[in-house]
VEXDREN-2710 file (C-alpha; in Angstrom, 1 decimal):
% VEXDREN-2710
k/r/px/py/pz
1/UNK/-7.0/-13.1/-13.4
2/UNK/-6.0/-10.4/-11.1
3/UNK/-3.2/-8.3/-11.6
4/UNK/-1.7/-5.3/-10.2
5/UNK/-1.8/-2.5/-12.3
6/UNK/0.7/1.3/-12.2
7/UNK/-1.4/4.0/-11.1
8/UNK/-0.3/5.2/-14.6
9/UNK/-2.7/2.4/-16.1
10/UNK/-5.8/2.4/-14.2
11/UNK/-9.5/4.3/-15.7
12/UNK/-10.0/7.5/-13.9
13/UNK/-13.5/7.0/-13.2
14/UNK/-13.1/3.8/-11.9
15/UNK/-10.6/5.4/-9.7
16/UNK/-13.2/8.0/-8.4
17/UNK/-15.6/5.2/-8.1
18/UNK/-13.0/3.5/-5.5
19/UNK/-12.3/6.6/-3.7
20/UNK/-15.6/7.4/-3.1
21/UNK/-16.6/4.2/-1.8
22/UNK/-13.4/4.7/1.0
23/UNK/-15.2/8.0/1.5
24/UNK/-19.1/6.7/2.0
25/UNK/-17.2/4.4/4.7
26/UNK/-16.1/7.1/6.6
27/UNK/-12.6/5.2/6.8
28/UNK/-9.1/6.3/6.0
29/UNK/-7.7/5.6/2.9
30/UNK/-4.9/3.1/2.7
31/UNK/-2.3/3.3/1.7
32/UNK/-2.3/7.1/1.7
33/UNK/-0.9/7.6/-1.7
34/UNK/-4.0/6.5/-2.8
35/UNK/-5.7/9.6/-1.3
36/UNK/-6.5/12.2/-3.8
37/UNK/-6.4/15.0/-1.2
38/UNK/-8.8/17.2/-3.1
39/UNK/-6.8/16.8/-6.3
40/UNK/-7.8/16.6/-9.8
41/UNK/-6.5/13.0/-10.9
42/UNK/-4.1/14.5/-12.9
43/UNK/-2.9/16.2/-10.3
44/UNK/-3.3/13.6/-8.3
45/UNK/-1.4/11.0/-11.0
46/UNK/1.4/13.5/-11.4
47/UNK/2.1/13.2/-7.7
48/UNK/2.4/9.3/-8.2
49/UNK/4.7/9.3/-11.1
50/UNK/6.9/12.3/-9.5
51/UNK/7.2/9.9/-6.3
52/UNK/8.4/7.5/-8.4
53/UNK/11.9/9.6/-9.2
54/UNK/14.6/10.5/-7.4
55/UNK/15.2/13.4/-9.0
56/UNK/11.6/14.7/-8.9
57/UNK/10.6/13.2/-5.7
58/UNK/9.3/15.7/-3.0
59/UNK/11.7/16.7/-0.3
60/UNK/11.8/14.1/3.2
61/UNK/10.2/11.6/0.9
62/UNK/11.4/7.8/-0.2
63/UNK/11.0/6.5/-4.0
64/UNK/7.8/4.7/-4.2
65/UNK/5.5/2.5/-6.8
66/UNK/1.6/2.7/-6.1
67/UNK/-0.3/0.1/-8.0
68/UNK/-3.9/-1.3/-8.3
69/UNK/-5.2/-4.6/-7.8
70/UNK/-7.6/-5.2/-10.6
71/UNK/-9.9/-7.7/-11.3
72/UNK/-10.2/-8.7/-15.3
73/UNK/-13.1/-6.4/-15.8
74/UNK/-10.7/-3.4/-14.8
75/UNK/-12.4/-2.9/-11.2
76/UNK/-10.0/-2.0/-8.6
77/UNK/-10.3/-3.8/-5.5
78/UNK/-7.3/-2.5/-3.6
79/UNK/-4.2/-0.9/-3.5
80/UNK/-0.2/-1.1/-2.9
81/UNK/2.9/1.5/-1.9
82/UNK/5.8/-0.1/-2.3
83/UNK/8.6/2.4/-0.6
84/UNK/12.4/1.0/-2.4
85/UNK/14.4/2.2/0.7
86/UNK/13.2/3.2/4.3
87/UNK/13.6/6.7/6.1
88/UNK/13.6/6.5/10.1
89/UNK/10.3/6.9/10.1
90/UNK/9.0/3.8/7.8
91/UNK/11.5/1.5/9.6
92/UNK/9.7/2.2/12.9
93/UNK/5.7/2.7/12.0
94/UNK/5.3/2.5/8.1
95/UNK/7.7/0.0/6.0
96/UNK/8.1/-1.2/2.8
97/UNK/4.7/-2.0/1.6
98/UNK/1.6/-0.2/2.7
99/UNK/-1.5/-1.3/1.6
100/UNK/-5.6/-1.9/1.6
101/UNK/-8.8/-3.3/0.3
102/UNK/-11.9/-1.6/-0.8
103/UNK/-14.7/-1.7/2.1
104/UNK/-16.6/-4.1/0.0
105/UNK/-13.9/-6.4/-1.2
106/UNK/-12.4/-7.0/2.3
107/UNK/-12.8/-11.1/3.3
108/UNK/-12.3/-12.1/0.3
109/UNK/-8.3/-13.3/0.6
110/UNK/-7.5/-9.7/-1.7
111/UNK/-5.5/-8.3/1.0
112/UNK/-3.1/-11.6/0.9
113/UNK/-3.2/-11.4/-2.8
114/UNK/-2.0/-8.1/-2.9
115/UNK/0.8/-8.4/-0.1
116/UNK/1.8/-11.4/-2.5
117/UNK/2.3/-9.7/-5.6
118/UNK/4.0/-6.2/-3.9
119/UNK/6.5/-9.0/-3.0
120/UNK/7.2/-9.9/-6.2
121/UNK/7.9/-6.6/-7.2
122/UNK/9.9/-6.1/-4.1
123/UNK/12.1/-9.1/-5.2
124/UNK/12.0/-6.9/-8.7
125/UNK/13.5/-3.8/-7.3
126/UNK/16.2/-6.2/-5.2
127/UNK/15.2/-6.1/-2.0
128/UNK/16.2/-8.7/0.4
129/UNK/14.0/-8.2/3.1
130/UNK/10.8/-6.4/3.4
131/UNK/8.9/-4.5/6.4
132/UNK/5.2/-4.5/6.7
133/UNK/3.7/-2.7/10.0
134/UNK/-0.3/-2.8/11.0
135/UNK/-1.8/-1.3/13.9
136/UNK/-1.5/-4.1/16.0
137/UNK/-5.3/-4.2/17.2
138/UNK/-5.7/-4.9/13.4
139/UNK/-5.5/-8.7/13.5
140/UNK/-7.0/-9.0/10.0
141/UNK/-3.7/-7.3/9.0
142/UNK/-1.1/-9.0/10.7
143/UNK/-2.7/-12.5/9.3
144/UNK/-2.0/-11.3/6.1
145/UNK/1.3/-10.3/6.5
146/UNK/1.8/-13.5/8.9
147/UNK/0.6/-15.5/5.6
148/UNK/3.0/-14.0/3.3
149/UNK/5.7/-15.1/6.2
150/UNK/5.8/-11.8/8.2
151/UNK/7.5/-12.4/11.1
152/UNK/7.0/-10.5/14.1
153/UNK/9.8/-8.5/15.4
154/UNK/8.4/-5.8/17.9
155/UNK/5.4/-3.9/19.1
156/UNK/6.4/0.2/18.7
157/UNK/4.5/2.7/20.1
158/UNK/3.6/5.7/17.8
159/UNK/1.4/8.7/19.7
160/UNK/0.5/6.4/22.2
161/UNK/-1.2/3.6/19.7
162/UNK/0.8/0.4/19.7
163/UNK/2.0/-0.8/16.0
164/UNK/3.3/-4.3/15.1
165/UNK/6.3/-4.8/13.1
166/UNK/6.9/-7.5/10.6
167/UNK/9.8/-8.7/8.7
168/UNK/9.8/-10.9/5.5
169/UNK/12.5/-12.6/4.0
170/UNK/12.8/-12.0/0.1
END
């Protein structure tokens, strides 16, 4: 059964093991709290758990959850950033729930999977409505968040690149 799982909770090796796979792609890594930036994982861990607090949250930043979608032998196939408020900012390019699957685990309905369960624990936190954006030449993307009942409410345009804006209903 897949679950998500608290950054708190996952194996640190497996966790390098996912990193490094982002990194042998040459791709970005989403969502970007995932992205060690040359930390050690504690470091790295300490980040997550201080974003997670008002009171120990960096400055210009918003409270927010980053958790693992695991299969039940521990692997992590993708993960989630789950902001609980928005800053100007994530209302125009970055949202509620940012979000990505592992370069060899993409096509395989994970991505839906995950937007599914961040929803849940955007229901959790009391959320009424939710904002997910994706590049909008990234049609894989918006069919995810379309089949988690995204609705499109804009195009914005962010350095030049056009991003699609999506609203769900909690």
């Amino acid at each position: 059964m897949l679950k998500l799982l608290a950054a708190t909770q996952i194996d640190e090796q497996e966790y390098w093991d996912y990193i490094d796979e982002w990194k042998n792609h040459a791709e970005q890594i989403v969502p970007s709290s995932v992205n060690p930036r040359d930390r050690p994982f504690q470091q790295w861990l300490d980040y997550i758990v201080a974003m997670q607090k008002p009171e120990t949250l960096p400055a210009n930043l918003i409270v927010a959850d980053t958790y693992f979608l695991s299969d039940p032998e521990a692997r992590l196939l993708g993960a989630v950033n789950i902001r609980h408020s928005l800053n100007e900012y994530l209302y125009n390019f970055g949202g509620h729930i940012g979000y990505g699957v592992r370069p060899s685990e993409r096509k395989k309905g994970y991505a839906t999977m995950i937007v599914r369960l961040a929803l849940n624990k955007c229901r959790e936190l009391g959320l009424d409505r939710v904002l997910i954006t994706c590049a909008t030449d990234n049609t894989a993307s918006a069919h995810t968040i379309i089949a988690n009942g995204g609705v499109l409410e804009n195009e914005v345009l962010e350095d030049g690149q056009p991003t699609s804006r999506f609203w769900i209903e909690l």
